[in-house]
N, C-alpha and C positions, 0 to 999 in steps of 0.2 A: 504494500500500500504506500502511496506519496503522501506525506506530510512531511513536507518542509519547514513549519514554522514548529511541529513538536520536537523535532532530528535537531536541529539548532538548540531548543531551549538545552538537549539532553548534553551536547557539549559546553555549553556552561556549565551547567548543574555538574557534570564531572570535573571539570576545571576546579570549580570550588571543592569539590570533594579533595581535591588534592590541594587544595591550599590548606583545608581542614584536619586531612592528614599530617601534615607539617607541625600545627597549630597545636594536636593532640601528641604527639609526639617529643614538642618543645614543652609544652604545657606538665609531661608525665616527667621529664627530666628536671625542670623547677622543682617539682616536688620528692623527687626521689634521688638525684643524683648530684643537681648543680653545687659546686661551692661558692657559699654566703655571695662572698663580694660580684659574683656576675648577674646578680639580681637584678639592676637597674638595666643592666646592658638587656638582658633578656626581656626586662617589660616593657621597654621599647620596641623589642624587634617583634614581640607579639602584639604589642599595641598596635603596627604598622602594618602586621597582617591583618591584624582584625579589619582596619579601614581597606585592606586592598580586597577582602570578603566582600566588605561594605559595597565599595564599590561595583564589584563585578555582580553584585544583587540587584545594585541599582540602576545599571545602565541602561539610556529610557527606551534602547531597545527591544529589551524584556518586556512592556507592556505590548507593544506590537504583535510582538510573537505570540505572548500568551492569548492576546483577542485571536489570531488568527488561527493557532491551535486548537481553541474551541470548536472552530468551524470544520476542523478535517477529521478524513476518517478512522476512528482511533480505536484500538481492540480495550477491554474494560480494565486492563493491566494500567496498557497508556492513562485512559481516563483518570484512576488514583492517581497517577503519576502529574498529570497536569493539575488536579486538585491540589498535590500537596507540595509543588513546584509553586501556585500561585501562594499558597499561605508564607514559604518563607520567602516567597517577593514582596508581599503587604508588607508581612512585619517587618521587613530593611527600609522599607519605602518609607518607616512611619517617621524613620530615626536620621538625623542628620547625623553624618561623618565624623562631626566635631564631637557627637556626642558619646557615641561607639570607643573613639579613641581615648576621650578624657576618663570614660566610666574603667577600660581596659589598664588603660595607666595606675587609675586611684586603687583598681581592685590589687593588681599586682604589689601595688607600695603597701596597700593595708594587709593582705596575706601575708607577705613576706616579713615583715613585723611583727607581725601579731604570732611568727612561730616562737621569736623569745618572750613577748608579752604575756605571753598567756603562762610559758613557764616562770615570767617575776611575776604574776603577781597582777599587771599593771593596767587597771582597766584606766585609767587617765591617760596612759601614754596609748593606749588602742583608740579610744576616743578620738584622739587629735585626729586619725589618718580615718576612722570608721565616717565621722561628721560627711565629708566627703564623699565617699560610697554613696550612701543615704540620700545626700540632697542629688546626688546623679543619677541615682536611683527612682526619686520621684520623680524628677523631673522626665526619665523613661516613662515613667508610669503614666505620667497625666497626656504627654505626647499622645502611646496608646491608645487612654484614655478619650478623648478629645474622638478621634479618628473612628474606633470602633465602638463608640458606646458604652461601653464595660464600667464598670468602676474600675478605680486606680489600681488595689489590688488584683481585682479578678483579670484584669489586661493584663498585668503579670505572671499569674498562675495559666493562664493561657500559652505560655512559652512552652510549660512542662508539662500538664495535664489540659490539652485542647478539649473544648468539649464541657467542661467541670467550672464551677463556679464558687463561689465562697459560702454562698447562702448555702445551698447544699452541700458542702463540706460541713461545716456551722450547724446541720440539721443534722447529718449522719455524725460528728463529733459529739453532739448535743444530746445521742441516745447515747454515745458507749458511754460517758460522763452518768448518765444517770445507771447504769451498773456496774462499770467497773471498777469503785473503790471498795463494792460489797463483795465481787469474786476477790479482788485480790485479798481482803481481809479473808475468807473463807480458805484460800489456799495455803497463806499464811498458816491458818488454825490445824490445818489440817498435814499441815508439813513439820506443826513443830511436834507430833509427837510422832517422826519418822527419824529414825538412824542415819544418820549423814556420813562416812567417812570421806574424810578432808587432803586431797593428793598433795603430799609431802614434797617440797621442790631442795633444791634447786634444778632448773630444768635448762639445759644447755638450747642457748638458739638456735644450734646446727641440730641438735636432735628436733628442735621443734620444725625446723623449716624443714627436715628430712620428713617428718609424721607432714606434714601439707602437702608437699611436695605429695606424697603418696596418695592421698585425701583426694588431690585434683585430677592423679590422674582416674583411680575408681569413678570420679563423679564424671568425667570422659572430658578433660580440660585437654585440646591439641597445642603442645607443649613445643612443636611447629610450627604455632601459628598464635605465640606468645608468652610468657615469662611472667616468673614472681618477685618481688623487691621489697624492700623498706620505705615508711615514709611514716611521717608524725599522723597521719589522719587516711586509715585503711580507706583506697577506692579503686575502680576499677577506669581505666583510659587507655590511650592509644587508638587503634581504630579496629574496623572488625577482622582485617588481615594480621593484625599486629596487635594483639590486645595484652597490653599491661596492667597486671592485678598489683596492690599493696598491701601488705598487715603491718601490724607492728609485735613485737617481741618484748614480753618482764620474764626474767629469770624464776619469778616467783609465781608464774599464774602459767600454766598455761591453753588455757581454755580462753583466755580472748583471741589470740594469736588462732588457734585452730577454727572456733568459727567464724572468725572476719575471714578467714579465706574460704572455707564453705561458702560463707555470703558471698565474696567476691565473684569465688568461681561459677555462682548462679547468673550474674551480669556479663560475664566472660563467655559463657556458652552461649548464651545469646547473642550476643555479637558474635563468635566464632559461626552460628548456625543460621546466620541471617541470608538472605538469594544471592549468591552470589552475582549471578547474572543482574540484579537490581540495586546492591549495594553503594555506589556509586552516585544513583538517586535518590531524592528523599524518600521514594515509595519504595526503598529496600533498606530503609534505617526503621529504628527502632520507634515503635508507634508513640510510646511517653514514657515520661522520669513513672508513673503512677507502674505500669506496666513494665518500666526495667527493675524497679523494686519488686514489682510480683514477682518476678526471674528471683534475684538472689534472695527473695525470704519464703518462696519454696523450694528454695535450696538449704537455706539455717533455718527457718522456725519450722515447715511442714515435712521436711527432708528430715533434713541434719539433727532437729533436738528430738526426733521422733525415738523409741524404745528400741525400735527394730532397724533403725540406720546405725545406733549410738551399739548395740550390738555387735555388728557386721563390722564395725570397726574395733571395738574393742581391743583384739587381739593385735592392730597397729599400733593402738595406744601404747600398749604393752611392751612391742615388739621396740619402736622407740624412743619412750623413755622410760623404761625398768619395770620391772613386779613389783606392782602394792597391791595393796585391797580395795584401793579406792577406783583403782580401772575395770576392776568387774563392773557389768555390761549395768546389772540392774543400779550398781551406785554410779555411774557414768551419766546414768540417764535420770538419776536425782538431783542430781550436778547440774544439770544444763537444763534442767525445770524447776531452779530452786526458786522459788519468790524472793527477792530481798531490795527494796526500793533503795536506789542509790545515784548519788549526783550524775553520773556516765550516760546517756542514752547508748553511743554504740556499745557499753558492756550492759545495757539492761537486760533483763529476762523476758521473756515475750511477753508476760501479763503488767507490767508496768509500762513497758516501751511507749503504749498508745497514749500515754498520760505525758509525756518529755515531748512529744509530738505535739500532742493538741496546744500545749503550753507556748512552744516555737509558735504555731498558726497565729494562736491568738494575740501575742507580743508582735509578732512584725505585720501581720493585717495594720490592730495599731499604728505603726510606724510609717507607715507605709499613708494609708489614709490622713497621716497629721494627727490622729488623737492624742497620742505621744511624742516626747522625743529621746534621743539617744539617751542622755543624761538621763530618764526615766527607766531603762533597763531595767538597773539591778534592781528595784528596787519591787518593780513589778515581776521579776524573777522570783525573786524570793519570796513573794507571796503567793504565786502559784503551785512552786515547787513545796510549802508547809501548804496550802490546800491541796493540793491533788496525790502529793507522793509524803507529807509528814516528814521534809524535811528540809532542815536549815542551811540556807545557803549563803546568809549574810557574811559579806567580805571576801567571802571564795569566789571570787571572778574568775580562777583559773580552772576550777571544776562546777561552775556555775552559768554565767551568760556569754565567757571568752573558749566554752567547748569545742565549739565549733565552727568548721570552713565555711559554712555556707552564706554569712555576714559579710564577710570579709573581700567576696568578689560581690558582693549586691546580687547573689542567686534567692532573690526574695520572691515568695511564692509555690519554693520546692519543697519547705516541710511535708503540707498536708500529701507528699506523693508516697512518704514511707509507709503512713497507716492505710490509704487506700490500696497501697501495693502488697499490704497483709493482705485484707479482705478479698481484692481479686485471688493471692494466693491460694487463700481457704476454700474459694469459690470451686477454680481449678479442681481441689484435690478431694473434696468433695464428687464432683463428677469423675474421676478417675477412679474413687473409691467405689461408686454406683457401679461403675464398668470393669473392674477390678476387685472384686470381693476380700482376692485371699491377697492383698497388695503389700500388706507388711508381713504376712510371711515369707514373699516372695523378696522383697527390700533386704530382710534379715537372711536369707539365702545369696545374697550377693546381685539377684536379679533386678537391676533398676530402670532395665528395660521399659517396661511402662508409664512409667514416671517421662524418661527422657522422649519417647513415643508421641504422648500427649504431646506435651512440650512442645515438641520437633511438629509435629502434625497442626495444633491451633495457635500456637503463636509465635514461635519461634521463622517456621516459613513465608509467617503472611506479613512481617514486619509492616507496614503501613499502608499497607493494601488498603484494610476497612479502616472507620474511625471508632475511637477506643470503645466507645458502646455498641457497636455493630460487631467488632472482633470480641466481644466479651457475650453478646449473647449468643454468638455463633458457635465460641467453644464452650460453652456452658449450657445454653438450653435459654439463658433468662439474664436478663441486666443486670447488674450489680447490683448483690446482695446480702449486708451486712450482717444478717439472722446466719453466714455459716461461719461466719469471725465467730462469734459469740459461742455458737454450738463447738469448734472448732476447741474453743480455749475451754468452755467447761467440761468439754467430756476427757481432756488432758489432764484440767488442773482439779476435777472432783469427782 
């Protein structure tokens, strides 16, 4: 078939791919490998890709094309394809050059600071460089805003979760809130008169990266087609040819280390299993932050902290780092289902997590809409964190409101993606379990086939084919539905 003006947009759209390639690539070595003093040099050189993105999104020949693409004849692949070509043409279109570059600059200055900040202490010295994020930040936002209607937050969360709004976040947050500080109490009660035995350390890092290393590849991580590292704040980057996971490593624990790479490796298969043949375009990238979270937390919360995965591995645990009593299967799997509310979201346990999330929405909506300001943080931190989780966070800005990366480049918007990317999780495995009866015998058997199946089959292949409500009721049966979080978590934690 002849389309000329789709064949055109698709070498653009590859061009950028590969400038994005670069991007994710520079971006994964800031964080993982660069030494200190090249940080300026390097948030330039990405500042300067960002506007040269910018620009090849904007160029006003792309409107041309894209009218004229509508018009030709395009098989229903293409179609997605021009839908989700014109959405990141809006959204560049909305943003001037100057503003792309200023916001890439600030995030860079305030990340790369805030990695000693947060170790002193210093929410005043984070402040100085965060003010800046923030006001560049709204100032995206109200652009947005202005252009597509939305409120100022919801124009943001639109970047990550299209489709999803805040009202409805706000509604489905608004029911876990009214049950889940009575389960987590319940589990609580119900755990303290269970036997814990407590895994005795010191645990060498090379044994621990050797136990992941081995983890990733069971969980089918192509070790060809990407690598593990170090970095202060576990993620997953690079691109889907090249994918780069991170954990971090305490000598004394090692069960965060093991499942921040479970989680990773959930985000990593994903992009490892995305179309090839489409990859390149936005209708072969990953549908949303909402939906790459259901990747890795049905990999650590529905996977990995399940009875019959934490099993199947057991005997690695063992293998290496040493005989104790506390890597038996069944205290392995009390271990990694204990309840204990604590400052850390990425070390929470799954029945808290939803509550360090909701708390993020509800603090940067604020912030965002102008309710609050910066200098309001901690203060609305710490009243959250003793209502929702009972616990004091006054002065602890380093395990308190400076936790976390996502401030720090103004990815304002992305919280609420983690708890809805439980509940797709749940939803998921839920349906696998329908179809799948004897699913954790076969898990504790080594067979993870079905698990990866699904996956592979509803949303790993369709990466941005449908839109996130059409690929959710297509692998599921029915839209998003929060009643299998809840069932999900009590038939675990009671």
């Amino acid at each position: 078939m002849s389309a000329p003006a789709y064949q055109q947009l698709e070498t653009i759209f590859t061009r950028l791919y590969r400038y994005q390639h670069l991007a994710a690539i520079a971006g994964w070595d800031q964080a993982a490998m660069m030494p200190p003093q090249g940080n300026d040099a390097r948030g330039a050189a990405m500042a300067e890709l960002s506007v040269l993105m910018h620009g090849t999104l904007t160029d006003p020949q792309l409107k041309s094309w894209l009218a004229a693409a509508e018009q030709e004849d395009l098989d229903a692949t293409q179609r997605a394809s021009l839908r989700e070509m014109r959405r990141s043409w809006q959204h560049a279109n909305l943003l001037p050059a100057s503003l792309v570059e200023a916001k890439a600059l600030a995030g860079s200055r305030c990340e790369h600071a805030w990695r000693e900040q947060r170790k002193a202490n210093d929410w005043q010295g984070f402040l100085q460089n965060f003010r800046e994020v923030l006001r560049l930040s709204r100032e995206e936002a109200q652009l947005l805003a202005d252009a597509t209607g939305k409120g100022r937050y919801d124009a943001l969360m639109d970047k990550y979760e299209p489709g999803m709004n805040s009202a409805e976040v706000e509604r489905i947050f608004g029911d876990v809130k009214s049950w889940l500080p009575g389960l987590i109490r319940q589990a609580m009660d119900k755990q303290a008169g269970e036997t814990l035995q407590a895994a005795k350390g010191p645990f060498a890092v090379e044994s621990q990266r050797a136990l992941g290393m081995e983890i990733m590849g069971l969980l089918g991580f192509d070790f060809d087609a990407g690598r593990l590292d170090v970095s202060v704040h576990p993620f997953c980057g690079g691109v889907a040819e090249d994918v780069r996971i991170t954990t971090r490593y305490r000598t004394d624990d090692f069960m965060q280390s093991m499942m921040g790479i479970v989680h990773e490796t959930g985000h990593a298969r994903y992009e490892q299993r995305l179309p090839r043949e489409l990859v390149h375009l936005p209708v072969g990238q990953a549908r949303s932050m909402g939906i790459h979270e259901s990747q890795s937390l049905s990999f650590e919360m529905q996977l990995g902290r399940g009875p019959a995965f934490l099993k199947l591995i057991a005997p690695l645990v063992r293998k290496h780092l040493g005989e104790q009593p506390a890597f038996d299967a069944a205290n392995l799997s009390r271990m990694y289902t204990r309840v204990r509310p604590g400052f850390i979201r990425v070390d929470a346990d799954e029945l808290t997590y939803p509550a360090h999330v909701i708390l993020r929405f509800e603090i940067e909506r604020a912030l965002i809409e102008g309710d609050i300001e910066a200098e309001d943080i901690p203060a609305l931190w710490d009243e959250k964190m003793q209502a929702y989780l009972g616990i004091d966070t006054r002065g602890n800005y380093r395990d308190g409101c400076m936790q976390d990366i996502h401030w720090t480049d103004g990815s304002f918007g992305y919280f609420p993606s983690y708890t809805l990317g439980a509940m797709y999780a749940a939803q998921y495995f839920a349906t696998i379990r329908r179809q799948v009866p004897d699913l954790d015998a076969r898990i504790a058997a080594g067979d993870l086939a079905p698990v990866f199946d699904w996956l592979e089959a509803n949303i790993w292949s369709q990466a941005s084919r449908w839109e996130t409500g059409e690929l959710v009721q297509r692998a599921t049966g029915e839209a998003l539905n929060p009643t299998h979080f809840r069932a999900h978590l009590e038939a675990r934690y009671l």
